[in-house]
C-alpha positions in Angstrom: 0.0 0.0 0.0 1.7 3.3 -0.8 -0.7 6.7 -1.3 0.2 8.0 -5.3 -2.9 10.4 -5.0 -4.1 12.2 -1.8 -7.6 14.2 -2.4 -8.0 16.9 0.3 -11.7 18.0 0.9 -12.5 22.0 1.3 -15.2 23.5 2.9 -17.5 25.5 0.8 -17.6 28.3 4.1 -13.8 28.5 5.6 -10.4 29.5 4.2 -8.8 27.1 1.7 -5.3 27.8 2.7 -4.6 26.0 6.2 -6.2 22.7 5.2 -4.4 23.0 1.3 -0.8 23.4 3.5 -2.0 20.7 5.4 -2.2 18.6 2.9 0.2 19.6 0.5 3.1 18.3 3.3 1.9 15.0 3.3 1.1 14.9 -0.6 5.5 15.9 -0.5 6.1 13.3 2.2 4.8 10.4 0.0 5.5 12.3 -3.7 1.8 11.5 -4.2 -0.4 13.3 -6.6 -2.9 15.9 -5.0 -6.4 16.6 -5.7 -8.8 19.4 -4.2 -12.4 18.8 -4.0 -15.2 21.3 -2.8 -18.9 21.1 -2.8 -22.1 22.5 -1.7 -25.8 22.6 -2.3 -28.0 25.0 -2.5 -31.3 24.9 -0.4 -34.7 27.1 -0.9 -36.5 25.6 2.4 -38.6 28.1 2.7 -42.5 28.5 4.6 -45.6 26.5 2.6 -47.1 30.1 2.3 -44.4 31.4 -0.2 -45.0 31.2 -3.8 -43.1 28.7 -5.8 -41.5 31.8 -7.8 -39.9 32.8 -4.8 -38.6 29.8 -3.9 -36.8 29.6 -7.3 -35.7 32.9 -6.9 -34.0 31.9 -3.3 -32.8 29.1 -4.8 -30.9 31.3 -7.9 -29.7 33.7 -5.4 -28.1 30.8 -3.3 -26.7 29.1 -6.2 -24.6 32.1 -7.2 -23.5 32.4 -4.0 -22.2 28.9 -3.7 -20.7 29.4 -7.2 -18.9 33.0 -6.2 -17.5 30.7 -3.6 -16.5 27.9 -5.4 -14.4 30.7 -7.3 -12.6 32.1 -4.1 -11.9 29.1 -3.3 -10.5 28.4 -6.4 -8.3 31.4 -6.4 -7.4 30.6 -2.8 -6.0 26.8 -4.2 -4.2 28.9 -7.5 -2.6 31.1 -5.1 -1.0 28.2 -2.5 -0.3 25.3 -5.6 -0.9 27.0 -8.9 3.1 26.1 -9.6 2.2 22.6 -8.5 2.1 20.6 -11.9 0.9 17.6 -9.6 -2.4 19.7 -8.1 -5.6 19.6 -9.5 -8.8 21.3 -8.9 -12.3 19.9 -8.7 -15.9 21.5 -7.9 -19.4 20.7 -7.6 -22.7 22.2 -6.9 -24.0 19.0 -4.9 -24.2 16.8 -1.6 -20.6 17.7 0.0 -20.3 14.4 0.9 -21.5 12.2 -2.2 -18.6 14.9 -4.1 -16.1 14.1 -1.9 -16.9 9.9 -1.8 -17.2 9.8 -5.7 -14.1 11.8 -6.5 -12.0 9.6 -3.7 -12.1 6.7 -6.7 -9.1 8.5 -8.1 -7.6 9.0 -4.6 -5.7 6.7 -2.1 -6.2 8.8 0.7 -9.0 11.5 1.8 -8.0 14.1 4.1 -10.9 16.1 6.2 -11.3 18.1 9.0 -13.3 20.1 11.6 -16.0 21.7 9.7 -16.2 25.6 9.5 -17.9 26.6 13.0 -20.7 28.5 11.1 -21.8 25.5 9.1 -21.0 22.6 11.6 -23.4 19.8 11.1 -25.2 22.1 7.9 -24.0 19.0 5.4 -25.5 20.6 2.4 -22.2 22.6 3.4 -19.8 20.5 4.6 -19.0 16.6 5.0 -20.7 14.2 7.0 -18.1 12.5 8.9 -19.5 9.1 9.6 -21.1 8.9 6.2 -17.8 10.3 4.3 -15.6 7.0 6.2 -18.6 4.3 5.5 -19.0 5.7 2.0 -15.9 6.5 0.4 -13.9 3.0 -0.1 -10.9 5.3 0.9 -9.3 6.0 4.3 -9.6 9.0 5.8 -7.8 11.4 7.8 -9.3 13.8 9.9 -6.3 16.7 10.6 -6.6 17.7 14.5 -8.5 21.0 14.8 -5.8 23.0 14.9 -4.4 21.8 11.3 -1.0 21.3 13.2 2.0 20.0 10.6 1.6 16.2 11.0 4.6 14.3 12.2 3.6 11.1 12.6 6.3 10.0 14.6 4.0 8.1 17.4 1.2 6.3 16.1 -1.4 4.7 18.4 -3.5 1.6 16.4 -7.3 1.7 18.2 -7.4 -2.0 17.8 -10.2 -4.1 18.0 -10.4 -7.8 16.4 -12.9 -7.3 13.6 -12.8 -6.2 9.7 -12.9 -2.6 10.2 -9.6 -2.9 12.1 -8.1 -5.3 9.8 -8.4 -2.6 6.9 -7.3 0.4 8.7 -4.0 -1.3 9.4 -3.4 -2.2 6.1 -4.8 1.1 5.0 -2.7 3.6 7.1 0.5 1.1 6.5 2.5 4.2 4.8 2.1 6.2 7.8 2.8 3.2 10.1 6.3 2.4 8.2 7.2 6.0 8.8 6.7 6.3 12.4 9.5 6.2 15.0 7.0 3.9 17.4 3.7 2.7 16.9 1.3 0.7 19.7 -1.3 -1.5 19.1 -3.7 -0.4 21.8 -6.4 -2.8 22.4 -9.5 -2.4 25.2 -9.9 -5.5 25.7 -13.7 -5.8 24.9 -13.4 -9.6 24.1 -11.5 -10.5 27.4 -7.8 -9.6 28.6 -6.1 -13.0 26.9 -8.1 -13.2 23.5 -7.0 -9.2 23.2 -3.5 -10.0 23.9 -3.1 -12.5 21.7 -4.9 -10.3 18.9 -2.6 -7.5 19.9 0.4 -9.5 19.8 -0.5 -10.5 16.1 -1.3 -7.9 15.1 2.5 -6.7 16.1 4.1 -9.6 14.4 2.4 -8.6 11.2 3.4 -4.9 11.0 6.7 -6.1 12.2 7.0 -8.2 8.8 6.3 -5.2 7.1 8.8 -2.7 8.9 7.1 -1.1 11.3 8.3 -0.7 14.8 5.3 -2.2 16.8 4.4 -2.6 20.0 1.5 -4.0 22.1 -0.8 -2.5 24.8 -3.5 -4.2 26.3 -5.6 -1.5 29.0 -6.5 -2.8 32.0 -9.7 -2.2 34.0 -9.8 1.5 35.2 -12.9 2.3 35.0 -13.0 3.9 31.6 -15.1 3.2 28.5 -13.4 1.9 25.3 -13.1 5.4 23.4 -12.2 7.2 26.7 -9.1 5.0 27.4 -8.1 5.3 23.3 -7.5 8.9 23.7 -6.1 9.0 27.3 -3.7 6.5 25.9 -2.9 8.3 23.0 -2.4 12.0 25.3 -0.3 9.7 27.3 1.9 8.6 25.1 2.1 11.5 23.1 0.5 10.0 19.9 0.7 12.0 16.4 -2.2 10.1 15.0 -5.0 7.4 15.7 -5.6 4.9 13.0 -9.2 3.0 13.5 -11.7 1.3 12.1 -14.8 3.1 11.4 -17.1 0.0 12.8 -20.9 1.6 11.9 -23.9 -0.2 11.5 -27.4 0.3 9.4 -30.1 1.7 11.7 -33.2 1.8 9.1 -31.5 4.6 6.5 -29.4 5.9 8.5 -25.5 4.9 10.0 -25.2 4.8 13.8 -21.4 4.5 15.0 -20.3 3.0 18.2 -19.3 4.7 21.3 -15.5 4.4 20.1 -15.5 5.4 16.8 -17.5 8.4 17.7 -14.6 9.4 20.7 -12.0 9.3 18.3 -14.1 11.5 15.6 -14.4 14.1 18.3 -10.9 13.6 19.9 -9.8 16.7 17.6 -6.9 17.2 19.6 -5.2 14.2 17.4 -5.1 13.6 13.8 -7.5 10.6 13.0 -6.9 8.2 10.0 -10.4 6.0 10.5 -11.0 3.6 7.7 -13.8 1.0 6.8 
C-alpha cells in the first residue's frame, strides 16, 4: 500500500489555505499526486405560504453564492499550488459528501477536518463524517483541529479484532512504516487473553512489514473503550490514531459505536479511520 494520489476535501464556508498546506506536506512526504475537491448545495427551504416563484428565486440567489465561492476558493488553491504541476482542482454544486466519496475513486487517501464553526453539522455545506468513512472506499484522515503540521512520529493503532480494524491497518501502512513507534492499543472488549493474543498478532504482522510495533493491552480503570483510546494516545504522546470506522445500518441511517464516535471528536489528534 503506498498513497500515489491524496484528495483533500474543502469547505464551501472556511479559508482554503490551512487545510491546502495541510495537505500539501503530506502529498510531499509520499511524492503522491494531490487533488482538491469542494462542494455544496443550495437549499430554498422556505414557509408552505411562499409562492413557488420565490422559492426559485432563493434558490438562484443561493446558487450564485455557492458558485462566487466555489471561485474564491479556487483562487485561494491557484494562489497556494498554482506552480504545483501535480495539483488539481475539482468542484461541484451538490451533496458535499456524495462529491467528496465519488471523486475519492481517483484517490488513495481522503483528508478532512473540523468543519467551519458557522456551518458545523449544515451538510448541504460540509462533509458528513461518519457517512464520508462508511462511504468513500478510501481511508480517511481527519487533521486535528488546529491543522498542526503532521509528524507522525507516534502512532497509536485503536485496535479491535474485527474487519474494520483489519483494513485500517493495512490502510494507514505508509504512515505506520514511517513512524519512529507505533502501539497497538487494544481495550480488551473480548477479554484480557483473547485481546492480547490479537494485539500480539497484530505486532508480528506490522513487524514483517517494517514497522516498529508494540502492544498494549488497557486494563480495568474504569474507563469506556473510546475514553481510554485517547487517554492513551495523550499519554503517550500519539501523532495520529488509526481506527476502524465500525458503523452499523439503523433503518436509512448509519449509527457509529461509542469508540469510533470518541475518536471522531478527539480533535486534539489527527485521526486516520478507515472502513
Amino acid at each position: 500500500m503506498i498513497y500515489t494520489t491524496i484528495l483533500v476535501q474543502l469547505d464551501i464556508d472556511a479559508p482554503a489555505t490551512p487545510r491546502l498546506i495541510f495537505a500539501q506536506e503530506i502529498a510531499r512526504k509520499f511524492e503522491a499526486d494531490l487533488i482538491a475537491v469542494t462542494a455544496g448545495e443550495a437549499s430554498a427551504l422556505m414557509s408552505p405560504s411562499e409562492s413557488s416563484l420565490a422559492a426559485a428565486e432563493v434558490l438562484r440567489q443561493r446558487t450564485l453564492e455557492l458558485e462566487d465561492r466555489i471561485k474564491a476558493l479556487k483562487e485561494e488553491f491557484l494562489a497556494v499550488l498554482g506552480n504545483n504541476g501535480r495539483a488539481s482542482w475539482r468542484a461541484e454544486l451538490g451533496d458535499p459528501t456524495r462529491a467528496v466519496a465519488l471523486h475519492a475513486r481517483a484517490a488513495d487517501l481522503v483528508i478532512t477536518g473540523a468543519p467551519f464553526a458557522a456551518t458545523a453539522g449544515d451538510f448541504q455545506r460540509t462533509v458528513d463524517p461518519g457517512a464520508l468513512i462508511l462511504s468513500a472506499g478510501r481511508p480517511v484522515l481527519f487533521a486535528a483541529d488546529d491543522l498542526r503540521a503532521f509528524k507522525g512520529e507516534r502512532v497509536m493503532v485503536a485496535w479491535k479484532d474485527c474487519r474494520e480494524s483489519r483494513r485500517a491497518v493495512v490502510d494507514a501502512m505508509p504512515f505506520l512504516r514511517n513512524a519512529k513507534e507505533v502501539t497497538v492499543f487494544s481495550a480488551a472488549e473480548e477479554g484480557k487473553a483473547a485481546a492480547r493474543d490479537g494485539a500480539a498478532d497484530v505486532v508480528r504482522f506490522l513487524m514483517k512489514h517494517g514497522v516498529k510495533a508494540t502492544s498494549q493491552v488497557m486494563e480495568g480503570d474504569g474507563l469506556s473503550a473510546g475514553e481510554s483510546i485517547t487517554v492513551e494516545a495523550d499519554h503517550i504522546g500519539a501523532d495520529l490514531i488509526v481506527a476502524g470506522g465500525y458503523g452499523h445500518s439503523r433503518f436509512r441511517e448509519w449509527a457509529f459505536g461509542g469508540a469510533t464516535r470518541s475518536i471522531l471528536h478527539a480533535g486534539s489528534f489527527h485521526r486516520l479511520l478507515s472502513n
